[in-house]
C-alpha positions as YAML, in Angstrom:
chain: A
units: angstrom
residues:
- id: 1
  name: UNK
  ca: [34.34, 59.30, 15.56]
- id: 2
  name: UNK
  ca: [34.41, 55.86, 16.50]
- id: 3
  name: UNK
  ca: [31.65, 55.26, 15.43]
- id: 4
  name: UNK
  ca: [33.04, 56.11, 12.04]
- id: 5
  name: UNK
  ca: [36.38, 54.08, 12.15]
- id: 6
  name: UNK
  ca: [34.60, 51.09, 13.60]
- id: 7
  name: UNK
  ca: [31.58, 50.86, 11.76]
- id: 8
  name: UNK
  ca: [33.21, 47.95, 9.58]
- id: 9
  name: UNK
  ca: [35.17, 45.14, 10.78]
- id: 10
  name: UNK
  ca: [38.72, 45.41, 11.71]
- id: 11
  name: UNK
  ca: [40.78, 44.64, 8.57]
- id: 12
  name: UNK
  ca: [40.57, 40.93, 7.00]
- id: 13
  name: UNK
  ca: [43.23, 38.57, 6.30]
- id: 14
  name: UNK
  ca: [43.73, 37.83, 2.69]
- id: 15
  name: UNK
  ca: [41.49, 35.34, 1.33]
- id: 16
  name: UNK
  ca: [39.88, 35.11, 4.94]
- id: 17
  name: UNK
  ca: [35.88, 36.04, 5.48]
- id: 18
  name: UNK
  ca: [36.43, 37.09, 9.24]
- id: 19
  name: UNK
  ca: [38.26, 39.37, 10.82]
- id: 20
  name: UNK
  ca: [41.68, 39.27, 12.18]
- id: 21
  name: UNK
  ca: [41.78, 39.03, 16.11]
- id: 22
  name: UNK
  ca: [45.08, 40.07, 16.09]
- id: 23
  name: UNK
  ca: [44.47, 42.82, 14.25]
- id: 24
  name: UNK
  ca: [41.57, 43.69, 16.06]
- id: 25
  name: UNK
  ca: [43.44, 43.57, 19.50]
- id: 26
  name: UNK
  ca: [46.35, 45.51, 18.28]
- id: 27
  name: UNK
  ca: [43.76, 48.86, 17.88]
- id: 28
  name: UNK
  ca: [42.30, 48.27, 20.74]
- id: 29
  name: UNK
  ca: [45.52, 48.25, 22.71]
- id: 30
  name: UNK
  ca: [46.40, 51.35, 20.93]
- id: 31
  name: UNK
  ca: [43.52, 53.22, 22.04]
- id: 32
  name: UNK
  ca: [44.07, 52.93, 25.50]
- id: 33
  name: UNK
  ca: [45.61, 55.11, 27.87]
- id: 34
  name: UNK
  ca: [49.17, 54.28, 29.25]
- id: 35
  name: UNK
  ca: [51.62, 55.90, 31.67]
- id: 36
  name: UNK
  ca: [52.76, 58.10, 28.63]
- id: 37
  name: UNK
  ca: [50.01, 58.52, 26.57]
- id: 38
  name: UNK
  ca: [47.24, 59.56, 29.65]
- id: 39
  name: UNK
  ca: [44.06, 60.42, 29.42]
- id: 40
  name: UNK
  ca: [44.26, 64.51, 31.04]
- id: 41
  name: UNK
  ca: [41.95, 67.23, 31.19]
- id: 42
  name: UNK
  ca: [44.53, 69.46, 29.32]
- id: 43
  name: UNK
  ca: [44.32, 66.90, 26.42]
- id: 44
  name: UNK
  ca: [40.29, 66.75, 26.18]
- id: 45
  name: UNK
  ca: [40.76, 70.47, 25.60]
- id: 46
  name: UNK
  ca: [43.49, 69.77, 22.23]
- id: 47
  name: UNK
  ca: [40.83, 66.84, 21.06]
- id: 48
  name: UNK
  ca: [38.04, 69.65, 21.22]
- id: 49
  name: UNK
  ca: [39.93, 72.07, 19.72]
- id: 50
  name: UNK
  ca: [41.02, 69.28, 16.87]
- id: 51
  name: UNK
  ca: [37.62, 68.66, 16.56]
- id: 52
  name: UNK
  ca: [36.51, 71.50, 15.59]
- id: 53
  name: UNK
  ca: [39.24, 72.16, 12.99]
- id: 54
  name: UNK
  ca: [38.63, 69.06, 11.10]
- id: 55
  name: UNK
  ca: [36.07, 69.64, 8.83]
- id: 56
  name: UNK
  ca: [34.20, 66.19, 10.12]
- id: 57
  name: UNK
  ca: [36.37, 63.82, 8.79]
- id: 58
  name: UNK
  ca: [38.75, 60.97, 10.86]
- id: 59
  name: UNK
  ca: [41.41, 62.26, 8.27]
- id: 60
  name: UNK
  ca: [40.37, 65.71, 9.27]
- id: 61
  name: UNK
  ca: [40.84, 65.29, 12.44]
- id: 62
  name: UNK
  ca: [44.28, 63.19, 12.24]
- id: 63
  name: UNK
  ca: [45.94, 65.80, 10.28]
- id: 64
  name: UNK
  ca: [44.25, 69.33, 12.54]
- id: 65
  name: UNK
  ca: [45.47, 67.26, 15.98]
- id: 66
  name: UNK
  ca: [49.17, 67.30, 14.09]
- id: 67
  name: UNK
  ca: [48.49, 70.95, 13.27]
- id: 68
  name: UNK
  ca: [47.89, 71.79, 16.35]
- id: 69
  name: UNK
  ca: [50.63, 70.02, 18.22]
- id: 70
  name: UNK
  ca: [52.76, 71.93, 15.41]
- id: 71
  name: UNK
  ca: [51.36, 75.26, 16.24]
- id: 72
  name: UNK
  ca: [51.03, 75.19, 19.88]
- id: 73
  name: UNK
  ca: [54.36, 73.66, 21.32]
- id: 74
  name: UNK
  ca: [58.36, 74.50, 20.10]
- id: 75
  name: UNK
  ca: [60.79, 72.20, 19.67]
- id: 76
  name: UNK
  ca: [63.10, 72.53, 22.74]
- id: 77
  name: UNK
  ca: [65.90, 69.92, 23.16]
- id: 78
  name: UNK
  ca: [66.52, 69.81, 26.92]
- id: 79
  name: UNK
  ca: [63.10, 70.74, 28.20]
- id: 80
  name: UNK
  ca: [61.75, 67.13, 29.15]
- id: 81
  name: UNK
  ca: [63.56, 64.21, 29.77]
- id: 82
  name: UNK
  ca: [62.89, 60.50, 28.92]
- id: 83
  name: UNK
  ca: [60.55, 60.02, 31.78]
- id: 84
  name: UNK
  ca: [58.95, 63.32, 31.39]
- id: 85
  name: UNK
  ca: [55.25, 62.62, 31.01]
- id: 86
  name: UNK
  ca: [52.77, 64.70, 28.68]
- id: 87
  name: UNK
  ca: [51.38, 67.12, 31.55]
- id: 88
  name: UNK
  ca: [55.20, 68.34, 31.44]
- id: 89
  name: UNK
  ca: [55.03, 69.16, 27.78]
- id: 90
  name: UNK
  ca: [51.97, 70.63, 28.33]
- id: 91
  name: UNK
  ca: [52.62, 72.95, 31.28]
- id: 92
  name: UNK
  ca: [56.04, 74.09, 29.09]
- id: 93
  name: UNK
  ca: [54.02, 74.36, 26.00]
- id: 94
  name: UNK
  ca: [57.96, 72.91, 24.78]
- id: 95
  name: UNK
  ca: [59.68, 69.29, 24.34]
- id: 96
  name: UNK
  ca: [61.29, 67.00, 21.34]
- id: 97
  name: UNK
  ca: [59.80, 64.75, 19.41]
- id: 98
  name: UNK
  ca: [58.85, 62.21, 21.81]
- id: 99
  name: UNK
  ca: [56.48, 64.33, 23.63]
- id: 100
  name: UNK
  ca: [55.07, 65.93, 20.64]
- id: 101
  name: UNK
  ca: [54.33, 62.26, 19.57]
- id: 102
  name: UNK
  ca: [53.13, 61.59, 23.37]
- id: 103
  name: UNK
  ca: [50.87, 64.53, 22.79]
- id: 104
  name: UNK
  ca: [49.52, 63.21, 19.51]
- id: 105
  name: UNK
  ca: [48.79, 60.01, 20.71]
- id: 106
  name: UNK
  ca: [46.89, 61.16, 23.45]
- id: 107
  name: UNK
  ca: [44.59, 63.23, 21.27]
- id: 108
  name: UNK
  ca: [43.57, 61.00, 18.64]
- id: 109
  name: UNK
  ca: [43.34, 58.12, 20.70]
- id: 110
  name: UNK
  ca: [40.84, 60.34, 23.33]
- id: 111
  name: UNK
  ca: [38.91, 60.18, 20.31]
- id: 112
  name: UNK
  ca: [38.93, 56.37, 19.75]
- id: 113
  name: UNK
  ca: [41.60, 56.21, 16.49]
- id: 114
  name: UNK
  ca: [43.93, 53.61, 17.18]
- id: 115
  name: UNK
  ca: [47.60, 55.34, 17.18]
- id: 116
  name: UNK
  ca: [50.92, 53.91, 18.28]
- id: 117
  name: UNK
  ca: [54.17, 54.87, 19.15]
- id: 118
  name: UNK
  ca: [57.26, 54.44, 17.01]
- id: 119
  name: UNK
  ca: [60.99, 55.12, 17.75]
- id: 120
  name: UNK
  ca: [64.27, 54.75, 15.35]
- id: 121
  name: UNK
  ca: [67.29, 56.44, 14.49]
- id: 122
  name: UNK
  ca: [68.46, 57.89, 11.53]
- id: 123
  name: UNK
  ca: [71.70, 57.84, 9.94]
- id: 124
  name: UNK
  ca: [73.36, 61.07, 8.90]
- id: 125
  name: UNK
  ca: [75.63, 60.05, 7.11]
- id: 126
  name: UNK
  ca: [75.85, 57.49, 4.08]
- id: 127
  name: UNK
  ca: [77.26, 54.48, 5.52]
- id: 128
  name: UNK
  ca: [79.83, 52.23, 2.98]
- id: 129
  name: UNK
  ca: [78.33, 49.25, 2.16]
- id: 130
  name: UNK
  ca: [80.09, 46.67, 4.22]
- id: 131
  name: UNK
  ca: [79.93, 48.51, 7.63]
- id: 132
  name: UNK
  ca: [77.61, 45.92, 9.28]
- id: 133
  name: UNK
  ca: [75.63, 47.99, 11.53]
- id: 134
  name: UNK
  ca: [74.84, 51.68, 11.10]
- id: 135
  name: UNK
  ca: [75.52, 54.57, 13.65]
- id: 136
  name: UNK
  ca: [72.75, 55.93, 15.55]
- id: 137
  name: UNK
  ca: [72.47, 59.75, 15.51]
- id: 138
  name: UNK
  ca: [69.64, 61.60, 16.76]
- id: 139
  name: UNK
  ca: [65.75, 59.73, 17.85]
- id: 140
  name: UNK
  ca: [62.94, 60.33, 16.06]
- id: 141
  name: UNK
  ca: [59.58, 59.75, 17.81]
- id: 142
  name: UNK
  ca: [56.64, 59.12, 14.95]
- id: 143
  name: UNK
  ca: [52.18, 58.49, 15.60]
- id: 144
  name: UNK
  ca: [51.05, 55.89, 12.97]
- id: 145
  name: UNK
  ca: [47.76, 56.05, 12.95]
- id: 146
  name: UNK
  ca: [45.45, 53.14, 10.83]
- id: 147
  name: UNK
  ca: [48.50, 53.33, 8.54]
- id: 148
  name: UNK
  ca: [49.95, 56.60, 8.32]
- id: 149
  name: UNK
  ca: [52.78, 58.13, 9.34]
- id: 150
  name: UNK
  ca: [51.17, 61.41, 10.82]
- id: 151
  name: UNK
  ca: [54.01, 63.30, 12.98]
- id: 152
  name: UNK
  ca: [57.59, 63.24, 13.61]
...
């Protein structure tokens, strides 16, 4: 699969023949492992399984690893905590957003697609317009990956 993502050059700058080192070593960072997004056997197993589901495609296999962290873990708030690495999520087959993302990471980057983290909040509530800052409710934890927004 990496093969496949990398077999053209990183994207260009406009109007630029070469292409963009700093573009180039943001993917790479975001295909290595970190101390949340590890490398673990339990993980090789989800990339296999992703694998297999995707039809042979990078998109295939973006959207089945999302599928799959879907289908195989609930949504329990209270089950991890902040520091809470992926093995936890795995072992409880449970966690929020933020290890579901974790878990997403993990997968598609074990397979060389360049994915990254991304954290906000979200504001219930319509805000009038001349509050200067809005009020943070509940975290959302997104993948991109190449572009996409893939899981939340």
């Amino acid at each position: 699969m990496l093969q496949q993502l990398w077999g053209r050059p990183p994207s260009l700058h406009p109007g630029l023949c070469r292409p963009s080192r700093t573009l180039f070593a943001q993917r790479v960072s975001h295909i290595r492992a970190t101390v949340y997004v590890p490398n673990v056997p339990a993980v090789r197993e989800l990339a296999a399984d992703s694998e297999r589901e995707s039809g042979g495609s990078v998109a295939g296999f973006a959207r089945s690893a999302a599928s799959l962290v879907h289908d195989r873990f609930r949504y329990e708030k209270g089950a991890t905590h902040v520091q809470s690495s992926i093995e936890d999520a795995l072992r409880k087959r449970a966690g929020v957003c933020r290890n579901f993302a974790h878990l997403l990471l993990a997968i598609l980057r074990m397979r060389g697609l360049p994915a990254r983290y991304v954290s906000g909040y979200r504001c219930r509530t319509p805000l009038p317009s001349r509050e200067p800052a809005p009020r943070k409710s509940s975290g959302t934890g997104f993948a991109r990956v190449d572009g996409s927004v893939s899981a939340g």
